[in-house]
C-alpha positions as CSV (number, residue, x, y, z in Angstrom):
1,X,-21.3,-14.9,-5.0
2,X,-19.1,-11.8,-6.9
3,X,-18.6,-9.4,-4.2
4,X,-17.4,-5.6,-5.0
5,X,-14.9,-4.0,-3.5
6,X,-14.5,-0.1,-2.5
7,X,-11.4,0.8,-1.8
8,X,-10.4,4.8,-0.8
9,X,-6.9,6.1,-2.0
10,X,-5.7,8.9,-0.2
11,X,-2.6,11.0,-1.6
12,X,-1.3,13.6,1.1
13,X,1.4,15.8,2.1
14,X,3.0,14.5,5.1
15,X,4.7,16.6,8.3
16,X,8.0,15.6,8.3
17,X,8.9,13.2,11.5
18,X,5.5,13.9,13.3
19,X,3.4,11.3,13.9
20,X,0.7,12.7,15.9
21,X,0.1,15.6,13.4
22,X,-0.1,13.0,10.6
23,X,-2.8,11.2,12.7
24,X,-4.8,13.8,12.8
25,X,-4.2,15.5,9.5
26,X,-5.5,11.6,8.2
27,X,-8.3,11.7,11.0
28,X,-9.6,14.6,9.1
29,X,-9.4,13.1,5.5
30,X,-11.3,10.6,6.9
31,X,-13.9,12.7,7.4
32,X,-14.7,14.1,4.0
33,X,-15.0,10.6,2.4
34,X,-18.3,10.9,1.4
35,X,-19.5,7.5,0.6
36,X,-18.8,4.3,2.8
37,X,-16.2,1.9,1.7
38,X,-14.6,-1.3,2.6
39,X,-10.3,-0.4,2.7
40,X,-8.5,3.0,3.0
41,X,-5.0,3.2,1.9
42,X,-2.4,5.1,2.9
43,X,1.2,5.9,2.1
44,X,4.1,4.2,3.1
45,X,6.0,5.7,6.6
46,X,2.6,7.7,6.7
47,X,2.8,9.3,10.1
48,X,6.7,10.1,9.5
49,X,7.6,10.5,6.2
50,X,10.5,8.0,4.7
51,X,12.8,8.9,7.5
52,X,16.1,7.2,8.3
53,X,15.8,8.5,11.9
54,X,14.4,5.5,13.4
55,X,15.9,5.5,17.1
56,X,13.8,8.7,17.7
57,X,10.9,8.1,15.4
58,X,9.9,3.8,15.7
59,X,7.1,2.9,17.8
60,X,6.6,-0.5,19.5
61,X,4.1,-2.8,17.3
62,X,1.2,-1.9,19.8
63,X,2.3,1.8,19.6
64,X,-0.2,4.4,19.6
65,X,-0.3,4.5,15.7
66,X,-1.4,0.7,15.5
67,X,-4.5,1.8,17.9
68,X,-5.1,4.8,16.0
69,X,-5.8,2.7,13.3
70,X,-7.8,0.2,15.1
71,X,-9.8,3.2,16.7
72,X,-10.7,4.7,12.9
73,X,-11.2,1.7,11.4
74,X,-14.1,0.9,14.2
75,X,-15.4,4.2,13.8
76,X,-15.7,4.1,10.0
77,X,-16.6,0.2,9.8
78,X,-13.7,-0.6,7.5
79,X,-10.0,-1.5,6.4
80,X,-7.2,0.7,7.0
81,X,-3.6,-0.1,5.8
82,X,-0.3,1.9,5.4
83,X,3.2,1.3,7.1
84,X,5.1,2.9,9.9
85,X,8.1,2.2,11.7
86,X,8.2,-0.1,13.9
87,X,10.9,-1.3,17.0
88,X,10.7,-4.9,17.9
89,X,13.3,-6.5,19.5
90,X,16.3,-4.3,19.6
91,X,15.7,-4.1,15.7
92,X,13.7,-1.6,13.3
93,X,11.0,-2.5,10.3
94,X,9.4,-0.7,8.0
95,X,6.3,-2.8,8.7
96,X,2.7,-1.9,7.0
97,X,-0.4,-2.9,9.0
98,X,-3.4,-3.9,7.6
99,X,-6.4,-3.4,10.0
100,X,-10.1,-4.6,9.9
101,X,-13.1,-3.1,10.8
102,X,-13.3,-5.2,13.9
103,X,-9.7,-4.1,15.3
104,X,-7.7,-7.0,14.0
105,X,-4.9,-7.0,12.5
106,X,-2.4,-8.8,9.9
107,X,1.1,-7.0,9.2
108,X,3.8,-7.2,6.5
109,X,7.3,-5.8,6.8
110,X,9.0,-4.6,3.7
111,X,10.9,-7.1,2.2
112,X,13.3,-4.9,-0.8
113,X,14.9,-2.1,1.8
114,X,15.7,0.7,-0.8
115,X,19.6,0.3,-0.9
116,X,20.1,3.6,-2.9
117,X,18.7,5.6,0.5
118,X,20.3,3.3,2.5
119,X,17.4,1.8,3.9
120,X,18.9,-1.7,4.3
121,X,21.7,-0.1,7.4
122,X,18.6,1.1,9.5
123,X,15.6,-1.2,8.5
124,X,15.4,-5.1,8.5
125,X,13.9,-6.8,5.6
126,X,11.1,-8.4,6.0
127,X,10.7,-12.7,5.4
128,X,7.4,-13.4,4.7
129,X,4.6,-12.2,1.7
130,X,1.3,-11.3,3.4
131,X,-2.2,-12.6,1.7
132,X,-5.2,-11.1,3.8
133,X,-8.3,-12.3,3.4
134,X,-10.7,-9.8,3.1
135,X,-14.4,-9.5,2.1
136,X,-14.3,-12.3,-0.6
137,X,-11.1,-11.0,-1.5
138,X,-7.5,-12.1,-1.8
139,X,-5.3,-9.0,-1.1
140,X,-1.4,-8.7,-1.6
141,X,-0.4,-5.6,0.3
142,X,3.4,-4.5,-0.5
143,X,5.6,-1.8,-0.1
144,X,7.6,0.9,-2.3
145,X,10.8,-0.7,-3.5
146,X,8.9,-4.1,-3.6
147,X,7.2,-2.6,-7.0
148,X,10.7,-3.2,-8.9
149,X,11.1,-6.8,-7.9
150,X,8.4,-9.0,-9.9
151,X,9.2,-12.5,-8.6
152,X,8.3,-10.9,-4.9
153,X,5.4,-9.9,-6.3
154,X,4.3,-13.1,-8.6
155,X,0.8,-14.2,-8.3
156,X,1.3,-17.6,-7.1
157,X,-2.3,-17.9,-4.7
158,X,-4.6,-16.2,-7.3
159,X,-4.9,-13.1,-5.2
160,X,-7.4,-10.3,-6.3
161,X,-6.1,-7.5,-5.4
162,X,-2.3,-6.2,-5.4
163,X,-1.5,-3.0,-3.1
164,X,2.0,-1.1,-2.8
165,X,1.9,1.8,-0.5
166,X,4.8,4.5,-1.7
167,X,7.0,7.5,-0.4
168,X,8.4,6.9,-4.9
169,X,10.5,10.5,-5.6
170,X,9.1,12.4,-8.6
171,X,12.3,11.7,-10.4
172,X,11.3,8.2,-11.0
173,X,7.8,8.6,-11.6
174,X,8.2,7.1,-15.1
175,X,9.1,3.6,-13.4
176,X,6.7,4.1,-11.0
177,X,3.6,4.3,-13.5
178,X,5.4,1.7,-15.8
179,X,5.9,-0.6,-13.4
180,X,2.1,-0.5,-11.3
181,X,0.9,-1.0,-15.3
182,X,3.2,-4.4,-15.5
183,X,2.5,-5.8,-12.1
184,X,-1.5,-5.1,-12.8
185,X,-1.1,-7.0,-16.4
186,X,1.4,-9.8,-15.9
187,X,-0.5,-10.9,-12.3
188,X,-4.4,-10.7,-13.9
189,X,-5.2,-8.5,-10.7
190,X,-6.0,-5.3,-9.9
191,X,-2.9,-3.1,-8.7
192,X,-3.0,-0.1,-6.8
193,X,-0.1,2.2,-5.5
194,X,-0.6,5.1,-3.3
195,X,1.8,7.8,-2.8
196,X,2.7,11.0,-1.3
197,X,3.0,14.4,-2.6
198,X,5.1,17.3,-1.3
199,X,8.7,17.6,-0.1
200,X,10.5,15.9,2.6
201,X,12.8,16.8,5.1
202,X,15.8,15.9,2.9
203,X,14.3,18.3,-0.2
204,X,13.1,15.0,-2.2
205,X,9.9,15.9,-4.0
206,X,6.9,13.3,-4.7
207,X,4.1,13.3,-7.1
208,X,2.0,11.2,-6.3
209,X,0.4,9.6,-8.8
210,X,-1.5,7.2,-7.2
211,X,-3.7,4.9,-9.4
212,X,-5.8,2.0,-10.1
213,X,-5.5,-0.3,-12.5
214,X,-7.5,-3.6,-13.7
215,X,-6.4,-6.9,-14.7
216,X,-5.8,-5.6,-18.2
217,X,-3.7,-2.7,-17.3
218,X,-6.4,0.3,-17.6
219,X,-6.1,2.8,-15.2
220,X,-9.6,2.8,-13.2
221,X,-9.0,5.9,-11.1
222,X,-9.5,8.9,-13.0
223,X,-8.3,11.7,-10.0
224,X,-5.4,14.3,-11.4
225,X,-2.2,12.8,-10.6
226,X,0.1,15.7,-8.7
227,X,-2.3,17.1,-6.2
228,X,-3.3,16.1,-2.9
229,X,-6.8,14.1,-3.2
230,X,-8.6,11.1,-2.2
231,X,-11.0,8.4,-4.4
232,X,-13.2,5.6,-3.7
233,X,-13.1,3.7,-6.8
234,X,-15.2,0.2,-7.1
235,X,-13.1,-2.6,-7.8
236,X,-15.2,-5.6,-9.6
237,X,-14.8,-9.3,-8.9
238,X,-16.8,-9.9,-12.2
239,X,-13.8,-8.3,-14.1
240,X,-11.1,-10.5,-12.8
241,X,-13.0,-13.9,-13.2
242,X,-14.3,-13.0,-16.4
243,X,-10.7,-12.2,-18.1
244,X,-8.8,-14.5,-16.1
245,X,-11.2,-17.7,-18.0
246,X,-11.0,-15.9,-20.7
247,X,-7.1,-15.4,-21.5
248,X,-6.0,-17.9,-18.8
249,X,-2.4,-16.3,-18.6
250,X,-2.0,-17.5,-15.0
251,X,-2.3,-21.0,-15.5
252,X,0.6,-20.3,-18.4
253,X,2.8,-19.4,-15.8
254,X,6.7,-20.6,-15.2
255,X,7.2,-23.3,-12.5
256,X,10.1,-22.4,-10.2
257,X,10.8,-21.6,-6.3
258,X,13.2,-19.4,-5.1
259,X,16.2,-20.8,-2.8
């Protein structure tokens, strides 16, 4: 059976370093969705911004964040995913949840810590690629940095759907909509990246442009790319299977492992 998926990107502002006025200012987007739908997707750090201040700012993995999610995701009867920072044993991630509508949970902490920031001396990187299975769907939710690495992201279990949740600086938004294009065309899946808008507490700008792209590369989305918005855009299973027999790129594919 070829099962649709809705998904609703959401492209804020954040409030630098304050988590509980990010939950709400999200609570109320939530709100003026106006059609149901099966995942929302948020940005990456979405309650913080993409702060290096993690000994004030990390939360434990049941932290209150984690159960605000839960609690909306009840509510509204569907996914919710983003990251946040997280404090688990002595030792901080940038670790992205992805929630379902009956208050599970799977997570995935960021594996490419962004050097150039100095991510890597405050955050560990993350092990292990996440595949969720979700509605009929195969979903491969990553974050930020991850978008430059292709190998990382390499479609290797035929998953449907490819996620990166962004804080991506307007001065690389060139790379940024290059490289969503790539990962959407060279994987056969749909590829979605959300990001943030605004400035941050260190005067870095964002532009968002958050988009959806198909298995061909065509951007699906059609919201203006600077502004805050939001967008419930269909995905189609029919799309993927019907190009993926068609062109059969994946099973062309390079053989190797990584060490």
């Amino acid at each position: 059976m070829k099962t649709d998926l809705k998904i609703t990107i959401i492209q804020s502002e954040l409030v630098w370093e304050r988590a509980e006025a990010n939950r709400e200012l999200f609570s109320k987007k939530f709100e003026t969705i106006e059609t149901e739908t099966d995942l929302i997707i948020l940005p990456e750090m979405f309650t913080t911004g993409f702060s290096m201040n993690a000994e004030k700012l990390a939360e434990p993995n049941n932290g209150q964040t984690l159960n605000w999610m839960i609690a909306e995701a009840k509510k509204y009867n569907c996914a919710i995913t983003g990251s946040v920072i997280i404090s688990e044993n002595s030792t901080f991630f940038n670790r992205l949840f992805f929630v379902f509508p009956n208050g599970d949970y799977k997570k995935y902490d960021k594996k490419h810590t962004f050097t150039l920031a100095k991510e890597n001396e405050t955050y560990s990187a993350g092990t292990e690629r996440l595949i969720v299975d979700y509605k009929g769907w195969k979903i491969c939710p990553l974050i930020c940095y991850d978008l430059r690495f292709p190998v990382w992201s390499r479609n290797t279990e035929y998953y449907d759907l490819l996620i990166y949740v962004a804080n991506w600086p307007k001065v690389r938004t060139l790379a940024w909509d290059t490289l969503l294009r790539a990962r959407a065309i060279e994987n056969m899946a749909y590829c979605v990246g959300v990001n943030r808008v605004g400035l941050d507490g260190n005067e870095h700008e964002y532009s968002g442009h958050s988009a959806v792209y198909d298995v061909i590369g065509k951007q699906v989305s059609t919201t203006t790319f600077e502004n805050e918005f939001l967008e419930t855009v269909i995905l189609e299973k029919e799309h993927i299977e019907t190009n993926r027999k068609k062109f059969r790129f994946l099973n062309d594919s390079d053989q190797f492992t990584l060490r």
